[in-house]
C-alpha positions as CSV (number, residue, x, y, z in Angstrom):
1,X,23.3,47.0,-78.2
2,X,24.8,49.9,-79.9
3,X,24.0,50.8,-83.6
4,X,27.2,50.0,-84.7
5,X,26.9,46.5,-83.1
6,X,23.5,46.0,-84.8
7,X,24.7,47.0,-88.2
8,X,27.1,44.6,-87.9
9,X,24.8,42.0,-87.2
10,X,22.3,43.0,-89.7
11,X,25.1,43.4,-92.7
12,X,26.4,39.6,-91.2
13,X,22.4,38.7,-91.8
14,X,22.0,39.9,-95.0
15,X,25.5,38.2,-96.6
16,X,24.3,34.8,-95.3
17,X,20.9,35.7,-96.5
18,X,22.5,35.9,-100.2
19,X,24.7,33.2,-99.7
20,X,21.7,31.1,-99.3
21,X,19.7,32.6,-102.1
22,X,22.9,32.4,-104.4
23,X,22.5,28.9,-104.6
24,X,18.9,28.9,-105.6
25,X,18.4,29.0,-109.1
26,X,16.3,31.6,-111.2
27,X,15.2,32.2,-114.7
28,X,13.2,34.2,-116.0
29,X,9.6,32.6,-117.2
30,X,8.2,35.4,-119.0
31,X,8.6,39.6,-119.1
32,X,5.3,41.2,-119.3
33,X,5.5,45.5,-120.1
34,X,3.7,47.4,-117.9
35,X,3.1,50.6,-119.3
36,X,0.4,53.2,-118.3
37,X,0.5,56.0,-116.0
38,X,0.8,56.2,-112.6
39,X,4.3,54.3,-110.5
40,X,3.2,51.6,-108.7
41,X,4.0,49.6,-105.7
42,X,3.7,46.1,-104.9
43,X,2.2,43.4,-107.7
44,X,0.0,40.5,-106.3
45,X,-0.7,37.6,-109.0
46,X,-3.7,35.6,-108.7
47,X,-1.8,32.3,-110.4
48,X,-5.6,30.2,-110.3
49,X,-6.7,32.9,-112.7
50,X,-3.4,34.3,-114.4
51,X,-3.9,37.9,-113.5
52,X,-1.7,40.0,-111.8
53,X,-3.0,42.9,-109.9
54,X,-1.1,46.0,-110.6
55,X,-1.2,49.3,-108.5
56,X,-1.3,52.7,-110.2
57,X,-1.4,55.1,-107.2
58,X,-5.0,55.9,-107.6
59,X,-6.4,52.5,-109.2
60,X,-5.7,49.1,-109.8
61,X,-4.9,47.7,-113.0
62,X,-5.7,43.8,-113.8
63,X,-3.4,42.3,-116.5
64,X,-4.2,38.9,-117.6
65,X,-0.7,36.8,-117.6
66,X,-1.0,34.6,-120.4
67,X,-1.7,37.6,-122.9
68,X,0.1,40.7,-121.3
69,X,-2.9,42.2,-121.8
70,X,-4.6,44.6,-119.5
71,X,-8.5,43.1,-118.8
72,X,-10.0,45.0,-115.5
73,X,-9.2,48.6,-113.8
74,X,-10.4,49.1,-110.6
75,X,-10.7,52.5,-109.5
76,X,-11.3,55.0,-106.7
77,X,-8.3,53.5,-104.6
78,X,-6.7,56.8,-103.7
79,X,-2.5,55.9,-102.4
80,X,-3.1,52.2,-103.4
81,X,-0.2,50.3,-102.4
82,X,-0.9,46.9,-101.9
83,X,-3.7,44.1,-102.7
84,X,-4.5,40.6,-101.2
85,X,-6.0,38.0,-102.8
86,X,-8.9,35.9,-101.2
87,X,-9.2,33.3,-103.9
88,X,-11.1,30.9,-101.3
89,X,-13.6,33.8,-100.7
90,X,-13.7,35.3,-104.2
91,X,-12.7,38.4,-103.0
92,X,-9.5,40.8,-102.9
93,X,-8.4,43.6,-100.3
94,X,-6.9,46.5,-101.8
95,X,-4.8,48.9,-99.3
96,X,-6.1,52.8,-100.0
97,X,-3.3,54.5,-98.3
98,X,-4.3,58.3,-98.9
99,X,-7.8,57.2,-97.6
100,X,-6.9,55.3,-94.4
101,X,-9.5,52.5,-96.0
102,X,-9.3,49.0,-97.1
103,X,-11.3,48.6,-100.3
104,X,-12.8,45.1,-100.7
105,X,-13.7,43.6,-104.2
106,X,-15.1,40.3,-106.3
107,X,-12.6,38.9,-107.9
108,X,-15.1,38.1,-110.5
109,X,-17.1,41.3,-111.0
110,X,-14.6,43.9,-109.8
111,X,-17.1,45.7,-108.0
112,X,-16.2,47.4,-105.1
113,X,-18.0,45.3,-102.3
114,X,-17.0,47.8,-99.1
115,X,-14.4,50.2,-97.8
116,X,-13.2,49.8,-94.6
117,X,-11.5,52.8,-92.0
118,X,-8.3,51.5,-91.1
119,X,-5.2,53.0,-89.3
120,X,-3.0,56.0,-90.8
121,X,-1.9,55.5,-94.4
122,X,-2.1,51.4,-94.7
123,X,0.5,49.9,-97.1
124,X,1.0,46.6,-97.0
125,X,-2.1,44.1,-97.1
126,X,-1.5,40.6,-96.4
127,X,-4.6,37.7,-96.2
128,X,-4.1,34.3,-94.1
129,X,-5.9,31.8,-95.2
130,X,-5.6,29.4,-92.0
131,X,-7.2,32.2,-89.8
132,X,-9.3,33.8,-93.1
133,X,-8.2,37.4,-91.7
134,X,-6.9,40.3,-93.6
135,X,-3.7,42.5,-92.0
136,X,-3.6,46.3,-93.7
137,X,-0.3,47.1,-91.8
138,X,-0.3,50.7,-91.4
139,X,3.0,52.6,-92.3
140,X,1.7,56.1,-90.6
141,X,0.2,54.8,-87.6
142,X,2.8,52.1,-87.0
143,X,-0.1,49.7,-86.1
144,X,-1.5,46.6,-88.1
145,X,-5.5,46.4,-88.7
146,X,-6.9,42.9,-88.6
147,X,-9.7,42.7,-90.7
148,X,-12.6,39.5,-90.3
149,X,-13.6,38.4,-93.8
150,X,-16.5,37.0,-92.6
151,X,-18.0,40.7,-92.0
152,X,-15.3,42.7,-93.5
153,X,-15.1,44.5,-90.3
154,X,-11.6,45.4,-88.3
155,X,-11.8,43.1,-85.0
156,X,-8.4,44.5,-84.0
157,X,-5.9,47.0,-83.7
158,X,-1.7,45.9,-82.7
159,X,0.5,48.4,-82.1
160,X,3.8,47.7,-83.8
161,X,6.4,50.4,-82.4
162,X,7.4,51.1,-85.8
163,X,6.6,51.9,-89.4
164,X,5.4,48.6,-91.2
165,X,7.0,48.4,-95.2
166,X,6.4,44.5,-96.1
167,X,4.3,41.9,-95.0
168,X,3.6,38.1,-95.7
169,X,1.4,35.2,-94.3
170,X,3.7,32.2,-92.8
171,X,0.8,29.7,-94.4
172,X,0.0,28.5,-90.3
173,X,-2.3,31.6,-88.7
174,X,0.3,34.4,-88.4
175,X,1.1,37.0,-90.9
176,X,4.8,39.2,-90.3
177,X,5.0,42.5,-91.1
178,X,8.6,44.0,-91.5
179,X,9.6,47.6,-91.2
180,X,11.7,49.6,-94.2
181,X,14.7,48.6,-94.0
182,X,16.5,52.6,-92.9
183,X,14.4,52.7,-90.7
184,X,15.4,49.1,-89.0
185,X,19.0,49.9,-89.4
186,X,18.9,53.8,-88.1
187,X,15.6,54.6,-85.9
């Protein structure tokens, strides 16, 4: 298929895509500022605990959603990018990009509970609850790590012939990881 072919198809994707979300309405529950330093990346919310976990590039910063106010840091999470809650298990992932490492904490403590070695420069962290695995998709070595929960170990390594961006569970044992979107319009 040539590229201009496949941007076609992928522009035709995208309009329906919004067509469909168009008709899906949205409001805005509540606007929380999030100042401090450091950018940040992707937001997970633990809604069972109303906290949303905010990365900060070299540590995670816990705000608690009902007051706006920040309640928990954790630190030494060097490139952070992403973090899975494992409310079942107590626990959350946290994706350490500029360490190649998974950091694993209580949800309760915030106490670092281990670091895992993971591919090149993970991004996106995703945990499936069905299978109770973790998947730290790894933008720089265009692989996804799957991680046990039950030892906090990596059991596996899938080669993905391209650089993972996003990533979400599908609720029945998979979890989909999705490549930026330049680079899945112009490899």
């Amino acid at each position: 298929m040539s590229k201009r072919i496949a941007l076609r198809v992928c522009v035709a994707s995208l309009i329906a895509a919004a067509n469909v979300a168009g008709a899906a309405s949205y409001q805005v529950a509540q606007k929380l500022p999030l100042g401090g330093d450091g950018g940040w990346d992707y937001l997970s919310v633990d809604s069972a605990a109303h906290l949303l976990y905010l990365s900060r590039a070299t540590h995670v910063a816990i705000v608690d959603t009902l007051t706006g106010k920040i309640v928990g840091d954790i630190g030494d999470t060097p490139g952070v990018h992403g973090i899975a809650i494992a409310g079942d298990l107590g626990r959350g992932y946290i994706s350490a990009g500029k360490a190649d490492r998974v950091k694993v904490f209580d949800l309760q403590t915030r106490k670092t509970l281990a670091s895992i070695a993971v591919g090149a420069k993970p991004d996106a962290i995703v945990y499936e609850q069905t299978t109770r695995q973790v998947f730290a998709f790894n933008g720089h070595s265009d692989n996804v790590s799957v991680i046990d929960t039950a030892t906090d170990k990596v059991v596996d390594t899938i080669a993905l012939g391209g650089g993972p961006e996003f990533a979400e569970a599908d609720g029945s044992g998979r979890a989909v990881g999705h490549q930026h979107f330049a680079k899945a319009l112009f490899p």
